[in-house]
C-alpha positions, 0 to 999 in steps of 0.5 A, spaced: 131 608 801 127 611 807 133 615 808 133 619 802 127 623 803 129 627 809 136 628 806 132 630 799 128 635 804 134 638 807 137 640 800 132 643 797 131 647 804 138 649 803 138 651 796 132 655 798 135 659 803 142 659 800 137 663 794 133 667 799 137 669 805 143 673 807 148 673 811 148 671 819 140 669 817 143 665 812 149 662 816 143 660 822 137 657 817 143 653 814 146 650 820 138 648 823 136 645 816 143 640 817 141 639 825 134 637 824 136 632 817 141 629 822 137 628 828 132 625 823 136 620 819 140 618 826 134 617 830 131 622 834 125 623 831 123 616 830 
C-alpha cells in the first residue's frame, strides 16, 4: 500500500501536465514526473 501513494501522485501529476503543457515542456514535465515516481518507489529517496 505504501507504494500506491506515490504512483497516485505521478498520475494525477501527469494528468495535469498532459492538460496544461505543450509540446517539448510537456515531453520534459512528463519524463521527470515518471523519474522521480521511479526513483521513489525503488528506493532512493528512502
Amino acid at each position: 500500500m505504501e507504494f500506491a501513494v506515490p504512483i497516485v501522485v505521478a498520475l494525477i501529476a501527469i494528468v495535469v501536465s498532459w492538460k496544461l503543457l505543450k509540446g517539448l515542456v510537456k515531453t520534459i514535465a512528463l519524463v521527470a514526473i515518471l523519474v522521480l515516481a521511479a526513483i521513489y518507489v525503488f528506493g532512493g529517496f528512502n
